[in-house]
Each structure stands twice: as structure tokens, then as C-alpha cells.
Phi, psi and omega in degrees: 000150207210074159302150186222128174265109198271352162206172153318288209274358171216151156287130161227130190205169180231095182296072175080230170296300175334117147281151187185085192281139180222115184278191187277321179213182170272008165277337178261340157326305190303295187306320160324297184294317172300334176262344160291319157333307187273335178297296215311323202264356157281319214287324174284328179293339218259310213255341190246165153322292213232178152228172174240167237156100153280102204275194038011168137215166184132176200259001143322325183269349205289300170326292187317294187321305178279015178251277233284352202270304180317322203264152183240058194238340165233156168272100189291350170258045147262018193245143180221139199243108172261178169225136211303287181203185190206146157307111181279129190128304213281137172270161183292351161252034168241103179290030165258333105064159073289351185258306174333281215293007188228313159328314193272328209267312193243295209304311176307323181308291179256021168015074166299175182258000138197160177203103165338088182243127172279135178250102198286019174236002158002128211267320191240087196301325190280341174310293186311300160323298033114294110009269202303298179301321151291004137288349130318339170249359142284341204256147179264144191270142191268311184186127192251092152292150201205165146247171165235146195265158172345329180220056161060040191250151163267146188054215158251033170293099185268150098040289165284359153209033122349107193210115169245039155227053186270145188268328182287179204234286161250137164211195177236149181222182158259159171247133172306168214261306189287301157350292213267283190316308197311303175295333191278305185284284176045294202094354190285344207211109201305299170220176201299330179283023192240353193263123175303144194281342183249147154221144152286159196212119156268133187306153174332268176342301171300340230251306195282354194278339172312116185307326182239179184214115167248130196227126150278128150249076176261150133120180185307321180285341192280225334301283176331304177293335170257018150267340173329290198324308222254337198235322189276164189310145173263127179166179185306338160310352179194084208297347195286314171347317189290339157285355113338013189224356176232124210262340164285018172250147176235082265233093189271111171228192176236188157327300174298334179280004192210094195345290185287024205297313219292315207285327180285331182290001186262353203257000000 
């Protein structure tokens, strides 16, 4: 590993493939990433029509979301919106949502030219998967934000069906228990029996085809998951891994997430 210091305030280094700039805090951790963002997608607007644009949710993304949201820096009605995964069951005004949280958080904001909501109560789930992937597969993804969840999962591809050769595109899955618990400290969800046990999921495969990858993590509580991520064997026991295997991904964290910073960044 090799550090490059690109401002006072980040840090940049390289884990195998994966990049992985460390702000100072989680505001500048947000604020970084909304402006590699808003670079990496004007730069692309300058030469294409449209871009495609995988969103995230969870309370990793909300800072980010509202800087890149904030800003009058891109033409959103050139933007195509997709979304990671969804509660199976849930209607879109259930603020347990993800289509609720990325409508009031991004879609009101920036009036993209359309945005692509898996309709997680859709009456025929697998018709839906089915739906959601070909429209993903018209599209080429420009760029797939992501968090990582508790026991490492991308989307929901949780660890125990994690496959980072899955032939589907979109499929369902069950949720693990620290997941599901996961939504609850959240706040999304009053108590665990209240958080649905299936999700849509777009898959591993789908999730790396993305040409760019932004992925967050900050603060105190990610530390363990982004030291998994940067250290342990790479592979579905721990899915968050597979980025250290993509050289378009780039792994934004702070201080507090990343235990070790000071030892790494000396090496």
C-alpha cells in the first residue's frame, strides 16, 4: 500500500484493486463523494446523452444524497435512476420504503428524466424481477452507489446467498436476522417483526458491471465492516470483499471507519 495525498483533508490508498479515500469525518466523507460524483457525471454528459445512475439507501447514503442533491451541478433531466433492492410486500408509502426514501430524499429534489422503483408489492414477484432486469439491461450503468451492511452484504446479497457468479440479475432473497435488526436501529421500521423477512436484490454480477462504483462507509460503527472489507479472504462469507477485486470501485470512508488509518496510510 502507498498513500497520495490529494488535499489536507483525504487520504488515498490502494487495497489490491479498490481505491479507498479516507476523509477526515462523515461530512467530508459525503461531501467528497458528491463531488467525485458530480465530476466523474459531468464529464460523461460532456460526451453522451444520458447517464445511468444505481442509487443506494440507508443512513450511510443520506449526507451524500443531500450534498449531490443540493448542488446545481448536473442536468438531472438527462439522468436515469435505478435502485439497489426493495422490501417484498411493501407499498411505496411505507416509510420503510426505499422507493418512499429515494422518492422524498432524491427523486423530488432533482427531477431526473425517469426513475427506474422495483415495485416491491408488484402482485407477481418473480414477473417483477423479470421487469426490473430488463430494464437494467437496456441500460449501460454509468455509476453504482452502495453501503455495506452489517455482516457485509452488498444490496442484499447477505452471505448466505451471495453467489459472485450468479446468472440472475435481479432475484429475491431472505434476510438475515442482523439485517432485518439492522433496519430497526435505522429507525425504518418500529420492531423486528415489523421488517419484512424477502427482498429484491440486484445481484453481485450486476452490481460489479457497473463501469463506476461508489461505495460508503463512515463513522465508528462501520470500523469492523470496513476492516473485514480491506482484510479478510475474499469471497461470499463476506460479500463486501468483491470490491477489492474492482478497479472502477472506490471505497469512501473517515477516520473513525477505518481503525488502522494512520498505520496505513505510513506504509
Amino acid at each position: 500500500m502507498s498513500d497520495r495525498i490529494l488535499s489536507p483533508d483525504i487520504q488515498s490508498i490502494q487495497v489490491d484493486d479498490l481505491t479507498v479515500r479516507i476523509a477526515r469525518s462523515a461530512r467530508e466523507l459525503a461531501d467528497d463523494a458528491a463531488t467525485q460524483a458530480q465530476n466523474h457525471l459531468q464529464s460523461l454528459l460532456e460526451q453522451q446523452e444520458t447517464v445511468s445512475i444505481i442509487l443506494a439507501t440507508g443512513n450511510s447514503q443520506l449526507k451524500f444524497l443531500e450534498a449531490i442533491a443540493s448542488e446545481d451541478k448536473l442536468d438531472w433531466s438527462r439522468i436515469i435512476l435505478f435502485h439497489l433492492d426493495e422490501y417484498l410486500g411493501i407499498t411505496a408509502d411505507h416509510p420503510g420504503s426505499f422507493r418512499y426514501y429515494l422518492h422524498h430524499k432524491v427523486e423530488r429534489q432533482v427531477r431526473p428524466r425517469i426513475f427506474n422503483y422495483i415495485e416491491g408489492n408488484a402482485p407477481q414477484p418473480l414477473i417483477e424481477c423479470s421487469r426490473y432486469s430488463q430494464l437494467l439491461q437496456q441500460q449501460t450503468i454509468d455509476l453504482c452507489l452502495l453501503g455495506i451492511g452489517d455482516n457485509g452484504h452488498l444490496a442484499f446479497n447477505e452471505p448466505s446467498v451471495a453467489d459472485f457468479n450468479d446468472s440472475y440479475v435481479v432475484k429475491l432473497v431472505q434476510l438475515e436476522t442482523t439485517t432485518r435488526r439492522q433496519q430497526v436501529n435505522g429507525d425504518y421500521f418500529t420492531d423486528l417483526e415489523a421488517v419484512p423477512n424477502y427482498a429484491y436484490t440486484l445481484t453481485i454480477p450486476t452490481i460489479c458491471r457497473a463501469k463506476k462504483i461508489f461505495c460508503l462507509a463512515g463513522g465508528s460503527h462501520k470500523a469492523g465492516v470496513v476492516n473485514k472489507t480491506l482484510h479478510d479472504a475474499i469471497a461470499p462469507d463476506f460479500p463486501a470483499t468483491i470490491l477489492r477485486t474492482l478497479p472502477q470501485a472506490t471505497l469512501f470512508c473517515d477516520r473513525d471507519s477505518v481503525i488502522d488509518w494512520q498505520l496505513i496510510v505510513s506504509c
